[in-house]
C-alpha positions as CSV (number, residue, x, y, z in Angstrom):
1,X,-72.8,64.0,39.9
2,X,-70.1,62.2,38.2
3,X,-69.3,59.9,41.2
4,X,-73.4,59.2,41.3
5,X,-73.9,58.1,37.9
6,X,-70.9,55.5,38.2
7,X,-72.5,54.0,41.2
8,X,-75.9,54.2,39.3
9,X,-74.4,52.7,36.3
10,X,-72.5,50.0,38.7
11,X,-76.1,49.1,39.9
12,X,-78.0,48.9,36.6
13,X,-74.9,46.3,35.8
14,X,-75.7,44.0,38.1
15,X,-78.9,44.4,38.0
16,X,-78.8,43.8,34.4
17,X,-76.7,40.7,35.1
18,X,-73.8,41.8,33.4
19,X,-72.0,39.7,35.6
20,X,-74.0,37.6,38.4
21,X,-74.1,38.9,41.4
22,X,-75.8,36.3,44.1
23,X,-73.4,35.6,46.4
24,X,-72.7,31.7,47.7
25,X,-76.1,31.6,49.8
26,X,-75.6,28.0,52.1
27,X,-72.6,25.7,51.6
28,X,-73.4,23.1,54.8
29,X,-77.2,21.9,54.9
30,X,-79.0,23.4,57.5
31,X,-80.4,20.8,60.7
32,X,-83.4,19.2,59.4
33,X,-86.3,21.6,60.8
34,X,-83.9,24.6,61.4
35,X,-84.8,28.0,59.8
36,X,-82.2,30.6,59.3
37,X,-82.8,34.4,57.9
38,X,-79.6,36.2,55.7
39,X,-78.5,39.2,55.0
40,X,-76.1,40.3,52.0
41,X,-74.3,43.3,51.4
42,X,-71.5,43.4,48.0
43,X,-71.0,42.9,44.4
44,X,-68.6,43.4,41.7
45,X,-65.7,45.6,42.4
46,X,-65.2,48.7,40.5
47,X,-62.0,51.1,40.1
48,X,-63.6,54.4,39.2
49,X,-63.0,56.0,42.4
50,X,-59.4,54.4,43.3
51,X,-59.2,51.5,44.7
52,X,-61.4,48.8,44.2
53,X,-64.8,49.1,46.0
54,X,-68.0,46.6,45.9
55,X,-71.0,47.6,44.4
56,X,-73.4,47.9,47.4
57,X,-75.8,45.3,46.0
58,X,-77.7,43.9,48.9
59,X,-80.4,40.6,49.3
60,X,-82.4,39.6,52.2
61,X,-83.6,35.7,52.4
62,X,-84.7,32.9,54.2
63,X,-83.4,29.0,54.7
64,X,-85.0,25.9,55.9
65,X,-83.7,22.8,57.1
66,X,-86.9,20.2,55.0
67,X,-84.5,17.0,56.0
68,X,-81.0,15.9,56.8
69,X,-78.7,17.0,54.0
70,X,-80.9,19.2,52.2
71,X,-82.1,23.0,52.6
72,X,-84.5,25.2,50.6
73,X,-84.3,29.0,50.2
74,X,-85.4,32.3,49.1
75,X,-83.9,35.7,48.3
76,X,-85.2,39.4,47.6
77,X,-82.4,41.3,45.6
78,X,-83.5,44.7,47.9
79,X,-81.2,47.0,45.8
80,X,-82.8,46.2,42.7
81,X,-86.0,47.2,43.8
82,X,-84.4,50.8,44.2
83,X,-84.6,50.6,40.3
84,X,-88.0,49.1,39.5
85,X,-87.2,45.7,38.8
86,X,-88.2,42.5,41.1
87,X,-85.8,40.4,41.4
88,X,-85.5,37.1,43.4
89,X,-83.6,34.2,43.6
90,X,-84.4,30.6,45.0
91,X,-82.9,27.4,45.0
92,X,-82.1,23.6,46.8
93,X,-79.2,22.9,48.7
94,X,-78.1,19.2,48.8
95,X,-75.1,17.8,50.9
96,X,-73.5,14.7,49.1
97,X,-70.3,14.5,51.4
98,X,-69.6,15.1,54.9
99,X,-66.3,16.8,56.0
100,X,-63.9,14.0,57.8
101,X,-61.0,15.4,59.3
102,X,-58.3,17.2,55.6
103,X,-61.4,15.8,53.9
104,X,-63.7,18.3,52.8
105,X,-67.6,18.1,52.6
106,X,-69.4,19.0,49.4
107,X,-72.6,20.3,48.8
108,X,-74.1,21.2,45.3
109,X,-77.3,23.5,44.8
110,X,-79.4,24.4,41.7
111,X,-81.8,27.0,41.8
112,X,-83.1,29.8,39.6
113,X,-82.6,34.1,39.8
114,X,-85.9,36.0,38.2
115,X,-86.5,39.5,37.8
116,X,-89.8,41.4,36.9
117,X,-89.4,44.9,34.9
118,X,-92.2,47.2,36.6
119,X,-91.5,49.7,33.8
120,X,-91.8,47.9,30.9
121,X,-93.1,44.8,32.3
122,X,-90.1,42.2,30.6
123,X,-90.0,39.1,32.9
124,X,-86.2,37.4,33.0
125,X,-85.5,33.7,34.4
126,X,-82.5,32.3,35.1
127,X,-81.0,29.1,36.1
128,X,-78.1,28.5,39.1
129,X,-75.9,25.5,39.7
130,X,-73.2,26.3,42.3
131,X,-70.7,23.3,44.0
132,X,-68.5,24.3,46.9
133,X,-66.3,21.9,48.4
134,X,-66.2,23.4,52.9
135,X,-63.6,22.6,56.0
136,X,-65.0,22.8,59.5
137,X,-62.3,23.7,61.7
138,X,-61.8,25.0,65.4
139,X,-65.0,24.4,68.5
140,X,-67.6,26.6,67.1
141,X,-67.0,25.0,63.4
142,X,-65.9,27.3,61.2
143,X,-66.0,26.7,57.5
144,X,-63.1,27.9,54.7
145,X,-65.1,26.7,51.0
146,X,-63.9,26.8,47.7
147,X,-66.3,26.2,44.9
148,X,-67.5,27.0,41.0
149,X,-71.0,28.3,40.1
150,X,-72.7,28.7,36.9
151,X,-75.4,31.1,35.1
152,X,-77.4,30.1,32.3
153,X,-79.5,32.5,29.8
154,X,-81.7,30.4,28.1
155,X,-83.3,32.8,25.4
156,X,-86.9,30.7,25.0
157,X,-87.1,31.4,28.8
158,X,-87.1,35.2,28.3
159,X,-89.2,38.2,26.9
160,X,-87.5,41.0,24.3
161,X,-83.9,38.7,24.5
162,X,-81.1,40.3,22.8
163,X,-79.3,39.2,20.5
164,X,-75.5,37.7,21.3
165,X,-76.6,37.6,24.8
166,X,-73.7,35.2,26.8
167,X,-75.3,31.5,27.2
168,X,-73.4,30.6,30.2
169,X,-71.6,32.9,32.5
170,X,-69.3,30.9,35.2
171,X,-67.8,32.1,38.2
172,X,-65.4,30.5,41.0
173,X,-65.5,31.7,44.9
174,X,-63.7,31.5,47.9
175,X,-64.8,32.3,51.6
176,X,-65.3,32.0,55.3
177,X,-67.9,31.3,57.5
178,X,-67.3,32.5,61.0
179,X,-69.5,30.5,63.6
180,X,-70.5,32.5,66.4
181,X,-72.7,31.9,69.5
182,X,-76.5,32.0,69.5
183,X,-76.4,30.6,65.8
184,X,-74.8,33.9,64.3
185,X,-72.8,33.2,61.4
186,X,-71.0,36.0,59.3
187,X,-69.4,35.4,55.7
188,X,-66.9,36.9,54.2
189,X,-66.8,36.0,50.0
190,X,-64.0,36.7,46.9
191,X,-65.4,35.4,43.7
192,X,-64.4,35.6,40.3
193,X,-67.9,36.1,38.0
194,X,-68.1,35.9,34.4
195,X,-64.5,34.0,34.3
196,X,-62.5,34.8,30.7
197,X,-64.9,37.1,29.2
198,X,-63.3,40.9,28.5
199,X,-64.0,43.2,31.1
200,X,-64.4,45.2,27.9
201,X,-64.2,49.7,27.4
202,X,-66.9,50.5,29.9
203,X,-67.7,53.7,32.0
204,X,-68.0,51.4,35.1
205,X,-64.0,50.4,35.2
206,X,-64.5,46.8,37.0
207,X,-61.7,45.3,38.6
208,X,-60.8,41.8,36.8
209,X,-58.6,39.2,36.7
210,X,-56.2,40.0,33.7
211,X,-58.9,42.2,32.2
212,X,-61.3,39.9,32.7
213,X,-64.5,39.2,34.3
214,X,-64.5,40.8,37.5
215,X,-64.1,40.4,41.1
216,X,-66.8,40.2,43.5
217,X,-66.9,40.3,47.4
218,X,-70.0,39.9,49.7
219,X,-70.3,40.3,53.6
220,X,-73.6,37.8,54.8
221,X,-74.8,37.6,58.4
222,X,-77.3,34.6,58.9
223,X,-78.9,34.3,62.2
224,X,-80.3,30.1,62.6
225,X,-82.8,29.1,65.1
């Protein structure tokens, strides 16, 4: 029962956006006209039952390709459902720089993450900017990316705010793309979210950097076509 209401309590975090929790959804533009379909599984990591597990927070989405350098998607948070809320998150991808050889591509996205309450009915919005810098590497262009992302909670945007909520919450990530045949791709993400804010006394013991923040790793498979 104990080990149950952790994970329950784990959930309700990130549901609750304690920390964000969307995964780095496209960090190369897809082809203009190509559709791709993602899954996600992970989330914060948490101590409570040794060592450090992910949260098993999980998202289904789609990506399209509307021109060369820039790609639109959407996202169902599927876990969050589990618990009566709605929750979706959708954004624009756009590539400013192409990868040359050491120099890396960069790609920059701003979006949004909303969530619907079916209990009480509260409706939450909030805005997304993420910037990865990517290496392509080896024949079937693999991709190492590095990048920053931030969360925004902007109070007029939201019903029954509460007070001293966190107006920006920042994060960093780190990850690989491996590109396999068929147009299978599988991720493999470490982030940092909520970067220099106290992990705090908490029944869900998350695992930070310095006491701080906490860790986050997500597993994505995206199939293009």
């Amino acid at each position: 029962m104990k080990m149950r209401r952790i994970l329950l309590l784990g959930l309700a975090a990130c549901i609750g956006l304690i920390w964000s929790c969307t995964p780095t959804r496209y960090v190369q533009p897809l082809e203009a006209g190509e559709w791709a379909v993602q899954g996600t599984f992970g989330g914060p990591l948490m101590k409570n039952f040794g060592p450090p597990i992910p949260v098993p927070f999980t998202t289904a989405g789609v990506g399209y390709g509307l021109r060369e350098g820039t790609t639109v998607y959407g996202n169902l948070h599927l876990t969050s459902v589990l618990f009566g809320t709605a929750q979706v998150d959708a954004g624009v991808l756009q590539g400013i720089l192409e990868p040359d050889g050491w120099r890396p591509g960069v790609s920059t996205s701003l979006g949004f993450n909303t969530a619907i309450d079916f209990h009480k009915g509260h409706f939450k919005i909030w805005p997304q900017w993420d910037a990865n810098a990517y290496w392509r590497y080896g024949a079937n262009e693999n991709r190492i990316f590095v990048g920053a992302n931030t969360w925004w909670e902007p109070k007029g945007f939201t019903k029954g705010t509460e007070e001293g909520l966190q107006a920006i919450i920042p994060g960093i990530q780190v990850g690989h793309t491996f590109r396999g045949t068929g147009g299978w791709d599988k991720t493999l993400e470490l982030s940092v979210r909520n970067v220099g804010k106290p992990s705090g006394d908490a029944v869900v013991d998350w695992a930070g950097l310095g006491g701080a923040g906490a860790f986050g790793f997500h597993f994505s498979i995206t199939k293009r076509f």
